[in-house]
Structures are given as C-alpha cells and as structure tokens.
C-alpha positions in Angstrom: 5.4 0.6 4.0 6.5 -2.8 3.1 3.2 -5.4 2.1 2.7 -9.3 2.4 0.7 -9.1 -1.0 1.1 -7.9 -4.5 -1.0 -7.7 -7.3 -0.7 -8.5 -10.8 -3.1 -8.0 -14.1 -4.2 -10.4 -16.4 -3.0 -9.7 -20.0 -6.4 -8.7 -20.8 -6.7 -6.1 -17.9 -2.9 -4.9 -19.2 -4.2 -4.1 -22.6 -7.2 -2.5 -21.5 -4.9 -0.3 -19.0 -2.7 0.3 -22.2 -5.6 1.6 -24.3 -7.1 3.5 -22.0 -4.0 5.4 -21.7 -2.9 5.3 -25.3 -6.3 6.9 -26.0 -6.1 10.1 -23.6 -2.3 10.5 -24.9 -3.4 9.9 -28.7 -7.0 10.5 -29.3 -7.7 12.9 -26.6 -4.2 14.4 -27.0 -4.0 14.8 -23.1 -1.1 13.1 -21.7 -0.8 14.7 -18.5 -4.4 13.0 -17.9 -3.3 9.6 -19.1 -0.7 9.7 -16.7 -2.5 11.4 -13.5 -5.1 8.7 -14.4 -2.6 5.6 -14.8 -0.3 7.1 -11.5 -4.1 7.2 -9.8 -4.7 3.5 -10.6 -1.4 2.5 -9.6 -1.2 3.9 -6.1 -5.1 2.6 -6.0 -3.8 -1.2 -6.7 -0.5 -0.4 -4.7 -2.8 0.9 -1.4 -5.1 -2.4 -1.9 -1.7 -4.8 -1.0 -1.2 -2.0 1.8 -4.7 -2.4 3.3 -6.3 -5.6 2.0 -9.6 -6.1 4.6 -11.1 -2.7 4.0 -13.7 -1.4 2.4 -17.1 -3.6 2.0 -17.5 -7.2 1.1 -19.7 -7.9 -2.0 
C-alpha cells in the first residue's frame, strides 16, 4: 500500500541505528538479531507513513 508520507532520520538518529546494529553483529556476535531488530524498526517506521493518526497523542 502506497503512502502520502515518508520518513527520514537525522544523521544523528542514522549513526545511532548504525551502532546499534554494528554492536549486535560485532560485539554481541549475533547478526541474525541485528538484522531481525533493524528489519523490525524498518517496517515499524515504514507502518507509521502507512497509518499516521494512530496510536495516542502525547
């Protein structure tokens, strides 16, 4: 399904999503997590364009 809005990360928020993952590959040695985790934040951000006005307003 085709959205009206995209998302995009800051440069900060793209080199914390790079660590992150570059940890659980290289620290943790678990790179199956590090990418079930970064394929989970994807289709998170991805469903957010989909379905912008739910959830809860803070």
């Amino acid at each position: 399904m085709e959205s009206d809005y995209r998302y995009s990360l800051t440069e900060i928020a793209q080199d914390d999503f790079s660590r992150i993952i570059d940890y659980i590959v290289n620290t943790l040695l678990n790179p199956a997590a590090a990418s079930s985790l970064a394929d989970k934040i994807e289709d998170t951000l991805e469903n957010l364009c989909r379905t912008p006005f739910t959830g809860t307003l803070i």
